[in-house]
C-alpha positions in Angstrom: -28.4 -48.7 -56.3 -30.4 -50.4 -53.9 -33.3 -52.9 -54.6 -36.5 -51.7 -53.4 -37.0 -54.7 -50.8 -38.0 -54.7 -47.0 -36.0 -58.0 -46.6 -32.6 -55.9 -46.9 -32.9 -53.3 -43.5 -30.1 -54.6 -41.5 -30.9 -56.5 -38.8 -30.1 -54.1 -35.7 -32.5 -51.5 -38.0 -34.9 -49.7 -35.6 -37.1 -48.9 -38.5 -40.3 -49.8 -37.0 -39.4 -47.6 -34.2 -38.4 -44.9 -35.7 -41.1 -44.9 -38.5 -42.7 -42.0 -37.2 -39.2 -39.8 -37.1 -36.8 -41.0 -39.2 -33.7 -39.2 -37.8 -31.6 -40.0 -40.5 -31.9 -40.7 -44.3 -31.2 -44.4 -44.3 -34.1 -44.6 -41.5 -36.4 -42.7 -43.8 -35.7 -44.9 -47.0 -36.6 -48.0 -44.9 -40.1 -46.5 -43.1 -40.6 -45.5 -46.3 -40.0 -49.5 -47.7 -42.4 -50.8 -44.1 -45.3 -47.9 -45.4 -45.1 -50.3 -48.9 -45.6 -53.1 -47.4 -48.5 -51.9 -45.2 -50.2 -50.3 -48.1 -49.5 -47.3 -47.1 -48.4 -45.0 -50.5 -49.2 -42.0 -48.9 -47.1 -42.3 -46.0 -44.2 -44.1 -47.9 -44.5 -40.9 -50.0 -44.0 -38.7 -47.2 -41.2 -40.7 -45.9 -39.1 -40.9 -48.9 -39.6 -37.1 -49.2 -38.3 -36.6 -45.6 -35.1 -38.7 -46.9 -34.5 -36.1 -49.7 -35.1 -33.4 -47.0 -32.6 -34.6 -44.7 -30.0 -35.9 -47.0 -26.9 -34.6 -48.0 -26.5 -34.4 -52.2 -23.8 -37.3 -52.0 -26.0 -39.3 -49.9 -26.8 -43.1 -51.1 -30.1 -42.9 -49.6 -31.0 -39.5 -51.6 -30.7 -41.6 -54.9 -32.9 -44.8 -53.6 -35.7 -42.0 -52.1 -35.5 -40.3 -55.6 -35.8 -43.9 -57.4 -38.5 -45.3 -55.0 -40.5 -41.7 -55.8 -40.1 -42.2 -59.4 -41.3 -45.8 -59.3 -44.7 -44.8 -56.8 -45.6 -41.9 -59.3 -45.8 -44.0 -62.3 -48.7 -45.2 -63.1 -48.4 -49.4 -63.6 -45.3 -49.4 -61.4 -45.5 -52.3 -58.9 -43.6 -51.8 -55.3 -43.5 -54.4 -52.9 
């Protein structure tokens, strides 16, 4: 499972420009990682629930979205 950190998109990542249509899940996980680290809950929670939308059930990214929508629902839970 992968950590919940911005510092891990991939280098050629077009995250930021894609953050408003993530085309695919692993795009959707990481807008959801940039809305964090904006301050942005609200959109990070709509981005991570595109990722479950769009995601096949064997998907890697459907478990991080699941774990990262856990972790923003509960109260106390710090995300970076």
């Amino acid at each position: 499972m992968r950590s919940l950190m911005l510092d891990e998109a991939p280098p050629s990542s077009s995250v930021a420009d894609d953050v408003t249509h993530p085309r695919t899940p692993d795009q959707a996980y990481y807008a959801g990682l940039l809305m964090m680290q904006r301050g942005d809950p609200d959109r990070a929670r709509r981005e991570w629930s595109r990722c479950l939308a769009i995601s096949s059930a064997d998907s890697p990214y459907r478990l991080d979205c699941l774990v990262a929508l856990e972790k923003l629902s509960s109260p106390g839970t710090l995300m970076p």
